[in-house]
Backbone as a printed PyTorch tensor [residue, N CA C, xyz], in Angstrom:
tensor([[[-71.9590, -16.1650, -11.9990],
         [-71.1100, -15.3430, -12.8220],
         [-71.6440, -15.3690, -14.2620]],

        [[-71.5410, -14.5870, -15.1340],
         [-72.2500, -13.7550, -16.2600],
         [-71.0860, -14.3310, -17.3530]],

        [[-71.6450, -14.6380, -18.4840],
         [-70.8580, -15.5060, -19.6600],
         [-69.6160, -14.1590, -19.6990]],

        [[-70.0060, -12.7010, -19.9470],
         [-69.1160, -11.5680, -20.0370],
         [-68.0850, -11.6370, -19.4040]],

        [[-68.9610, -11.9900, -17.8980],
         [-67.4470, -11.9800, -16.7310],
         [-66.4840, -12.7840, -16.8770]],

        [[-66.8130, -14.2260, -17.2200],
         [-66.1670, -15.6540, -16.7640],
         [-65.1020, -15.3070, -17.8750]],

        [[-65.5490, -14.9460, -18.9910],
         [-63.6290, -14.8990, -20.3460],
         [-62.7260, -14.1440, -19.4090]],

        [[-63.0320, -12.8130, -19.0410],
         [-61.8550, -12.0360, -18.8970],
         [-60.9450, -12.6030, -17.2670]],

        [[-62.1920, -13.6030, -16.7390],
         [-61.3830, -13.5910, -15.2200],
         [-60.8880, -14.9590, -15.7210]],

        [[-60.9090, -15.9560, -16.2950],
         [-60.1530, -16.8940, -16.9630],
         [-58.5340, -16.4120, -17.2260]],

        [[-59.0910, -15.4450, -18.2050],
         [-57.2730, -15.0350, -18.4790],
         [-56.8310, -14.3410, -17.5280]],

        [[-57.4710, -13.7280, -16.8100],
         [-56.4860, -13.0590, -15.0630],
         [-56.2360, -14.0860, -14.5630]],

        [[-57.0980, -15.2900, -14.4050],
         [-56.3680, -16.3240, -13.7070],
         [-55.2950, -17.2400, -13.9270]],

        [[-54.7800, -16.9070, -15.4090],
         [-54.1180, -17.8440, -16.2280],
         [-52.9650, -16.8650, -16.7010]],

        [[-53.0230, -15.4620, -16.5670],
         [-51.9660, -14.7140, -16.5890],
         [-50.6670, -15.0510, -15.7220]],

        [[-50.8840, -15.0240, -14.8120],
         [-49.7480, -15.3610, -14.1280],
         [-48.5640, -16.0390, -14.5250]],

        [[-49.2450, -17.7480, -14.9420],
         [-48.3690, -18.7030, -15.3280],
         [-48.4270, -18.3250, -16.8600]],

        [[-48.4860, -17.4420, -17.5520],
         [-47.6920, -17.2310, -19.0630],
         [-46.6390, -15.8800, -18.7220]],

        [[-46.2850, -15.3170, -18.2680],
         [-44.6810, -15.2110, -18.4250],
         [-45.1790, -13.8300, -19.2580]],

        [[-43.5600, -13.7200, -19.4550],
         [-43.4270, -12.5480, -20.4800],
         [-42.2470, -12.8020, -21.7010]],

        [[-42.4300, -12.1640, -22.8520],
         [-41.1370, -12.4850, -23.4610],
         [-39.9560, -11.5760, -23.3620]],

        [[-38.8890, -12.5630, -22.9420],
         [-37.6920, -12.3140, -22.3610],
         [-36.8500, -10.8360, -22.4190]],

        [[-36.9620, -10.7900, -24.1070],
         [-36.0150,  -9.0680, -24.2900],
         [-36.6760,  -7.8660, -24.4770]],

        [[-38.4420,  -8.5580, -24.5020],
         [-38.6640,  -7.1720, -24.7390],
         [-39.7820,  -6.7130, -23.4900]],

        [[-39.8850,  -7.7730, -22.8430],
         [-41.0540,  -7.8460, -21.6170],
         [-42.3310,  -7.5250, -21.6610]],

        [[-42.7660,  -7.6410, -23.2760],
         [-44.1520,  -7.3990, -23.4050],
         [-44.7810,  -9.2270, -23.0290]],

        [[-45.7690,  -8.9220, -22.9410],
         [-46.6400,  -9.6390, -22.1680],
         [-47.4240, -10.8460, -23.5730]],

        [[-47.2380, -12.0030, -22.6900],
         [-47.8190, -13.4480, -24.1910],
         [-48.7920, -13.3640, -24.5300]],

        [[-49.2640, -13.0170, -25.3730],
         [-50.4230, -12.3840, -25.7290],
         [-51.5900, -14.1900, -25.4600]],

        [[-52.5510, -13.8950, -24.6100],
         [-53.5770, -15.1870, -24.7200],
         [-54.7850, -14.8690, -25.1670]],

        [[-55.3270, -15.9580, -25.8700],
         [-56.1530, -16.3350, -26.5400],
         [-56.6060, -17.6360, -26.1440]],

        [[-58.4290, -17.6800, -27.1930],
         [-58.8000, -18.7870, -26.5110],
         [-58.0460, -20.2870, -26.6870]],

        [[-57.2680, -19.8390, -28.0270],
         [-56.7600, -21.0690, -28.0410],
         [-55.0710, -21.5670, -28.0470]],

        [[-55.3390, -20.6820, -27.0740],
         [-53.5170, -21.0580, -26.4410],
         [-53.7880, -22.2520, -25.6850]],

        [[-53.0540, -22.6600, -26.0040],
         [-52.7270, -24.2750, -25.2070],
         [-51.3410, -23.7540, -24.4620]],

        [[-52.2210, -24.4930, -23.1230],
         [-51.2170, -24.0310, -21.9190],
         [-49.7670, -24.8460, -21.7320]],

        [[-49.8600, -26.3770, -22.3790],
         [-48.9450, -26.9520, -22.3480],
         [-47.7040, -26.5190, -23.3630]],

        [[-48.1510, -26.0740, -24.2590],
         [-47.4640, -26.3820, -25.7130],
         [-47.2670, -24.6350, -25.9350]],

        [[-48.1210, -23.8270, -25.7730],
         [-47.8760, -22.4880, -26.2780],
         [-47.4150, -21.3420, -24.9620]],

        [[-47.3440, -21.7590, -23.5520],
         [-47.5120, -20.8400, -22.6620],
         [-45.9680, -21.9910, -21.8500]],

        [[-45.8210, -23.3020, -22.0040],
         [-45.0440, -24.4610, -21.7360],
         [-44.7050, -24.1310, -20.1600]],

        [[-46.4460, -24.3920, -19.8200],
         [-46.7770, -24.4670, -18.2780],
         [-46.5470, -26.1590, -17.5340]],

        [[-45.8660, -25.9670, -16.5970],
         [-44.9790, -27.5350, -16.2940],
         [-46.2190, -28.4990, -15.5070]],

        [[-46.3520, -29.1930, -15.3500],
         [-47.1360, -30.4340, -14.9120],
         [-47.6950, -29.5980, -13.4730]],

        [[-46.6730, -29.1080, -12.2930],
         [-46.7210, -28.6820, -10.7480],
         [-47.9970, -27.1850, -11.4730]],

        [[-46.9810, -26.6530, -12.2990],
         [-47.5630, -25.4890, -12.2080],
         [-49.1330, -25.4220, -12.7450]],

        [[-49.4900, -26.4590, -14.0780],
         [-50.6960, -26.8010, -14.3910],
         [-51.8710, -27.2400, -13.9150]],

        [[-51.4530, -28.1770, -12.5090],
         [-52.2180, -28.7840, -11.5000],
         [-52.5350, -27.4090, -10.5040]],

        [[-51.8110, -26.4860,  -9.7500],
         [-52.1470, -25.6410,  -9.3190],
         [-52.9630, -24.8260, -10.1100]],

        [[-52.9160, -24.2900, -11.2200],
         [-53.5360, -23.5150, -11.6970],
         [-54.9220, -24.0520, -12.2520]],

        [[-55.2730, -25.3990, -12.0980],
         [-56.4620, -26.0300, -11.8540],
         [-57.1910, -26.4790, -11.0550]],

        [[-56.2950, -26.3610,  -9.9490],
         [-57.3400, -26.5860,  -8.0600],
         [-57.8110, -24.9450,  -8.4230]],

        [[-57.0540, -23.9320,  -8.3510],
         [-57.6740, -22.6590,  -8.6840],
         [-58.5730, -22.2080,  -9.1720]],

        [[-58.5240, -22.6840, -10.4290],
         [-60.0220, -22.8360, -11.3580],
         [-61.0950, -23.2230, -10.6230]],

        [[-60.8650, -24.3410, -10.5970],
         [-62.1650, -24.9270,  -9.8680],
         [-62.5140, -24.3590,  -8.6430]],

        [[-61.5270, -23.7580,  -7.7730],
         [-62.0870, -23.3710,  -6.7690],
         [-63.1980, -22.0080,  -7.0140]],

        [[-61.8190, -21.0940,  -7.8630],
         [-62.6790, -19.9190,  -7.9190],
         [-63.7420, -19.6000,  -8.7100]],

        [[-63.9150, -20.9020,  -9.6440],
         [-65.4880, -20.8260, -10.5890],
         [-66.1030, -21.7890, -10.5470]],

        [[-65.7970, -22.6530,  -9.3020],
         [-66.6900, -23.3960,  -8.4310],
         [-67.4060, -24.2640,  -9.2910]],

        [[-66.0760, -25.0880, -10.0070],
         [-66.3590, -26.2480, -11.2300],
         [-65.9990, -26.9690, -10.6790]],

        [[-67.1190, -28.4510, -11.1650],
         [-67.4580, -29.5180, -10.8270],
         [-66.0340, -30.1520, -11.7150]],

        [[-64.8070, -31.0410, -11.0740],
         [-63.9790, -31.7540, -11.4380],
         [-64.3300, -32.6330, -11.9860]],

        [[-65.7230, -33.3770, -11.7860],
         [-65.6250, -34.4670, -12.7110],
         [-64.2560, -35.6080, -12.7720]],

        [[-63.8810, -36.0490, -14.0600],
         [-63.3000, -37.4800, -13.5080],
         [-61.7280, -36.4820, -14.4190]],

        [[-61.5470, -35.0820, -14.1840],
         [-60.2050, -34.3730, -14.2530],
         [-59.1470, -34.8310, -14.1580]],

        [[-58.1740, -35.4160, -14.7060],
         [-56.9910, -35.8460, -14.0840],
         [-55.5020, -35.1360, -14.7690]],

        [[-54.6280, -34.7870, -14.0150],
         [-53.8060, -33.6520, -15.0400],
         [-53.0580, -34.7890, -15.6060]],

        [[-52.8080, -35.6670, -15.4940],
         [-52.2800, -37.2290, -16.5020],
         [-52.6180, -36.8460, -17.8320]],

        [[-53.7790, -37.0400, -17.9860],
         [-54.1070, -36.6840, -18.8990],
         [-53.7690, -35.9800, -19.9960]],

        [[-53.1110, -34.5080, -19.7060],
         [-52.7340, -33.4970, -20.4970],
         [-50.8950, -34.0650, -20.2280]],

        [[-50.6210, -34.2960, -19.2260],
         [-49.0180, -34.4420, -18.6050],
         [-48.9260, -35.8160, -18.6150]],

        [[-48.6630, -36.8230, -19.5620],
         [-48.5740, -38.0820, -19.2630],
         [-47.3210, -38.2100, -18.9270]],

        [[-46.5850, -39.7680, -18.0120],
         [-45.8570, -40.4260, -17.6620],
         [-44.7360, -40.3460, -19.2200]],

        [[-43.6690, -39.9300, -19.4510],
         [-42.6650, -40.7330, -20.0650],
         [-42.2950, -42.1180, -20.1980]],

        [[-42.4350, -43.0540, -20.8450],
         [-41.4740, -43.9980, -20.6710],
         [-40.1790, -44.1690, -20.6950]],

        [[-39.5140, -44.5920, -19.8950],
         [-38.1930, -44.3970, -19.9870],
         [-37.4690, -45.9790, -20.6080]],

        [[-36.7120, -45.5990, -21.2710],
         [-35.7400, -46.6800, -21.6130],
         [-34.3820, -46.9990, -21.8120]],

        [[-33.8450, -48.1960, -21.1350],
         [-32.7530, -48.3690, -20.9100],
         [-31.8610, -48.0210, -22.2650]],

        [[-31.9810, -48.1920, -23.1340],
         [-31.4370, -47.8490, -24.5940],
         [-30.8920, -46.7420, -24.7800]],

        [[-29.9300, -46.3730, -24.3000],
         [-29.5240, -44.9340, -25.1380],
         [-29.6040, -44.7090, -26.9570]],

        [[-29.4800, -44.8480, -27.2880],
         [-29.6460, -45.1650, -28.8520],
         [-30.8620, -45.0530, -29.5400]],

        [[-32.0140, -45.6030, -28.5000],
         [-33.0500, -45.3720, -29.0340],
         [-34.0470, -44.2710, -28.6560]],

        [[-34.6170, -43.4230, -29.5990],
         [-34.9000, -41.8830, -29.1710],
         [-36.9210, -42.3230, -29.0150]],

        [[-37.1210, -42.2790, -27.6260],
         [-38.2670, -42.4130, -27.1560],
         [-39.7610, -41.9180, -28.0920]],

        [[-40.3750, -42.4140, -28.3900],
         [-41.5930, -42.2660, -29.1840],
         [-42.5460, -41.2700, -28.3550]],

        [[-42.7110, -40.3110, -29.4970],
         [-43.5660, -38.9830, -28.5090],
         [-44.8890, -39.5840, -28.1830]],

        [[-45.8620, -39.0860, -27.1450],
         [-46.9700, -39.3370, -26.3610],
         [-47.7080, -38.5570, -26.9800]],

        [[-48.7020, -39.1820, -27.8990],
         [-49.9430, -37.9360, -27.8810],
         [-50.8210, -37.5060, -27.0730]],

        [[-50.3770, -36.2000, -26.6900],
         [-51.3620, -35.4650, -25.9080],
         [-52.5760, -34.8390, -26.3940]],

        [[-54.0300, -34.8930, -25.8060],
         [-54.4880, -33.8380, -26.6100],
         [-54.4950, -32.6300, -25.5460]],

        [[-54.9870, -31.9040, -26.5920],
         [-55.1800, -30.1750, -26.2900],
         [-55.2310, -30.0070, -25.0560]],

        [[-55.0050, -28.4350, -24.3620],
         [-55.0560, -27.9410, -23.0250],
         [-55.3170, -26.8620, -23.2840]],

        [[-56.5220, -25.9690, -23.4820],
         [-56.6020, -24.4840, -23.9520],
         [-57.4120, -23.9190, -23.1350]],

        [[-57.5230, -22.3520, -23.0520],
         [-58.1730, -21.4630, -22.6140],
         [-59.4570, -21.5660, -22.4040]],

        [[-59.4310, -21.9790, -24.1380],
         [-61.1890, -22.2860, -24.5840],
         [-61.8730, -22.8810, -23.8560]],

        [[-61.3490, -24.2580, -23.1870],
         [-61.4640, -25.4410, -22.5180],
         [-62.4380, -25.1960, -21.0150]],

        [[-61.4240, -23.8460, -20.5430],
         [-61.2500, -23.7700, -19.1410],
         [-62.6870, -22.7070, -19.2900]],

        [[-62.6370, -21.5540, -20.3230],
         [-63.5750, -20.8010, -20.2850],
         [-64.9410, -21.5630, -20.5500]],

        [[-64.9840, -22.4320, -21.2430],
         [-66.6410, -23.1430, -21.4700],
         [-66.6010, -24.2640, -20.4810]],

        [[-65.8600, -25.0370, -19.7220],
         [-66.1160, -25.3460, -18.6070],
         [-66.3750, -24.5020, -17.3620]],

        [[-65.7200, -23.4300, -17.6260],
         [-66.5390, -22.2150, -16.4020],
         [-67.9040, -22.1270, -16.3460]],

        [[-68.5200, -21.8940, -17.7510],
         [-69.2690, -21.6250, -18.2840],
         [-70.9350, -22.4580, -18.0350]],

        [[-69.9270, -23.8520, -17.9430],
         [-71.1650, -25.2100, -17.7150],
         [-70.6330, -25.3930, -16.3890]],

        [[-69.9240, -24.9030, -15.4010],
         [-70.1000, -25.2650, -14.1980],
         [-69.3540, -26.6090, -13.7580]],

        [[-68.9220, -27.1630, -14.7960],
         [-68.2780, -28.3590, -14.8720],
         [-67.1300, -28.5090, -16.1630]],

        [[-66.7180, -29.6740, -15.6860],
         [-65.2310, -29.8130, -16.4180],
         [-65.9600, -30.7640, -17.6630]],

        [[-65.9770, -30.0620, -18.9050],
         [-66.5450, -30.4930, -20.1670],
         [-65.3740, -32.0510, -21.0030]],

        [[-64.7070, -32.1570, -20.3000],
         [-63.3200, -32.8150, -21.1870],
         [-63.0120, -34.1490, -20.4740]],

        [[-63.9160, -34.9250, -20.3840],
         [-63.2130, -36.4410, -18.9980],
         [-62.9470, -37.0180, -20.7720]]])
């Protein structure tokens, strides 16, 4: 597949799971650097599917991939009172998925 081809079939493949906005049903506009977690707020089930996909259909090398990674574990704590310390995640973007298409492999362990 041709650097031309691989952007636009990225975002057909990633269309799906961004939605539309609600009242006016125009369509989320994506870019390379939408982050799928945070800007498109694609859920852990739905993120993992839409990455066996990837890989299948641009026949990328997984490498040491793990959706943990982007979706970590919560800790939970018995404390009501005390308001849980956020997890830094890093990034999950378009960009990501398109230049790992690109190299045939998953650029991000």
């Amino acid at each position: 597949m041709t650097d031309k081809i691989i952007e636009p079939k990225v975002y057909e493949l990633v269309r799906p799971y961004a939605g539309t906005y609600l009242f006016n049903l125009k369509k989320v506009e994506l870019t390379p650097d939408t982050d799928l977690d945070t800007d498109l707020s694609i859920d852990e089930l739905e993120a993992e599917d839409l990455m066996n996909d990837f890989f299948r259909e641009f026949s990328v090398e997984r490498g040491h991939f793990k959706i943990e990674t982007y979706y970590p574990s919560a800790h939970l704590t018995w404390n009501c009172f005390r308001k849980p310390l956020p997890i830094p995640v890093p990034d999950f973007t378009i960009r990501m998925l398109i230049e790992s298409a690109k190299a045939g492999r998953w650029l991000y362990d």
